[in-house]
C-alpha positions in Angstrom: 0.0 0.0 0.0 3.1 2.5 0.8 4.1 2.3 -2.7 0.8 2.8 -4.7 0.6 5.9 -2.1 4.2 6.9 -2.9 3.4 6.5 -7.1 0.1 8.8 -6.7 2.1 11.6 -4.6 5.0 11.5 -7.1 1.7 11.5 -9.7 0.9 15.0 -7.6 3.8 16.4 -8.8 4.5 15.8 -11.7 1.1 16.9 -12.9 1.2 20.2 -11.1 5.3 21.2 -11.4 4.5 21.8 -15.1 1.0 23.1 -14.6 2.7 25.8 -12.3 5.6 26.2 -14.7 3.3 27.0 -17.6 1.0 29.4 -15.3 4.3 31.6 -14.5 5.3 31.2 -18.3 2.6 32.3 -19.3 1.9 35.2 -16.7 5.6 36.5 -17.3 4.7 36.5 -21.1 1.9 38.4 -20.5 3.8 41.2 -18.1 7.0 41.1 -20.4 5.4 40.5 -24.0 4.2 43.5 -26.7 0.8 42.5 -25.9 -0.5 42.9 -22.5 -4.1 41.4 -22.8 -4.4 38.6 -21.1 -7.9 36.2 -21.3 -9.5 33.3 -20.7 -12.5 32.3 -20.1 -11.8 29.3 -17.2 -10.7 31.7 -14.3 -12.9 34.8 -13.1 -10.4 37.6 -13.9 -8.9 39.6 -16.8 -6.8 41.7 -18.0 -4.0 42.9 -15.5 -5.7 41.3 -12.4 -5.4 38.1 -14.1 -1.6 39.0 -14.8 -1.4 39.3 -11.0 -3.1 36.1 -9.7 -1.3 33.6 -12.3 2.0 34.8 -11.2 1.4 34.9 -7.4 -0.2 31.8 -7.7 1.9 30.1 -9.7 4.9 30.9 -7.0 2.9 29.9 -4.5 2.1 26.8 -6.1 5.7 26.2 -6.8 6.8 27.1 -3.3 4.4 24.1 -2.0 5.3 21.8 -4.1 9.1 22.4 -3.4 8.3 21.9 0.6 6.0 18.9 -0.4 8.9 17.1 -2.2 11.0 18.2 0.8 8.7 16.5 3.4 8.2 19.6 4.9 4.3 21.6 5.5 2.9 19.1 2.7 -0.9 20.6 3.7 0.1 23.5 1.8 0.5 21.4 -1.4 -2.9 20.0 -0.3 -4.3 23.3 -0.5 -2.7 24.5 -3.9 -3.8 21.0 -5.8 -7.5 21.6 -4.5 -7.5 25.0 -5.8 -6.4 24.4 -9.2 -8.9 21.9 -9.1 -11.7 23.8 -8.0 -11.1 26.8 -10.1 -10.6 24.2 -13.7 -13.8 22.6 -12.3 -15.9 26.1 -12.4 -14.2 27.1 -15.4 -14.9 24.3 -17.4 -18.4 23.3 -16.1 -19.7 26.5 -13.7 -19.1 28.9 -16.3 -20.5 29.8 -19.8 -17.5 28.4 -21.2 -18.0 26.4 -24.1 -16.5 23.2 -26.2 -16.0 22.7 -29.7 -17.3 19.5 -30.0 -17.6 16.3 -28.0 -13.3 15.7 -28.3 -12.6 19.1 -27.0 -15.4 18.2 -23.5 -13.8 15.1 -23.1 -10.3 16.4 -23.2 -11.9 18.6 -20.3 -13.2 15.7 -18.4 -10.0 13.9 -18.6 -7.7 16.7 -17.6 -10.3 18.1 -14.5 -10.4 13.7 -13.4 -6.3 13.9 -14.0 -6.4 17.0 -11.4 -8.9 15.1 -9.0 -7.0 12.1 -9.0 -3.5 14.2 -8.3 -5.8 16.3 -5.7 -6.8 13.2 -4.0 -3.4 12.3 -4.1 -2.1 15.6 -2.1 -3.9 15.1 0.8 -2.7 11.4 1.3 -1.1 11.0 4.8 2.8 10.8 4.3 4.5 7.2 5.0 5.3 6.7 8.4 9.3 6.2 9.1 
């Protein structure tokens, strides 16, 4: 049992390190790049604001997951996986977003299951020594 819990916490990570990568990429893009607008339909901001929270959170998100992989304050990555999940969730399905087709909602299905599974994983208790 210790190592399918071990596999879905390494899982955690390695879904949300590049997740938070990208957010930060793409956040810095957006502060740095000719074109300042930033949008998306998924998250309840815009514009500057939005700038804002994708970069703080994406540092935050990275800061967790450092002092997750650590073994250190691991509630923290807890926290940060069940945010990203609940903000994709509303995005995707709360929201007046729409999908292109049937491909493009199940490619939204399987990434928000992906992010429940690896948020499921996060709050795992950590293996006793």
């Amino acid at each position: 049992m210790a190592i399918v819990i071990s596999a879905l916490r390494v899982y955690s990570y390695l879904v949300h390190l590049p997740l938070a990568l990208f957010l930060l990429g793409v956040s810095l893009v957006s502060m740095f790049g000719v074109s300042h607008t930033l949008q998306t339909s998924l998250l309840p901001w815009d514009g500057r604001t939005l700038r804002i929270w994708l970069f703080w959170s994406s540092l935050c998100g990275l800061a967790s997951l450092a002092l997750a992989v650590a073994g250190r304050v691991r509630f923290f990555f807890a926290l940060w996986a069940t945010a990203v999940l609940a903000m994709l969730f509303r995005g995707f399905f709360l929201t007046s977003h729409t999908f292109a087709d049937r491909a493009d909602f199940m490619n939204g299905v399987w990434v928000t299951l992906a992010l429940f599974v690896a948020a499921i994983a996060a709050w795992l208790p950590p293996r006793k020594r």
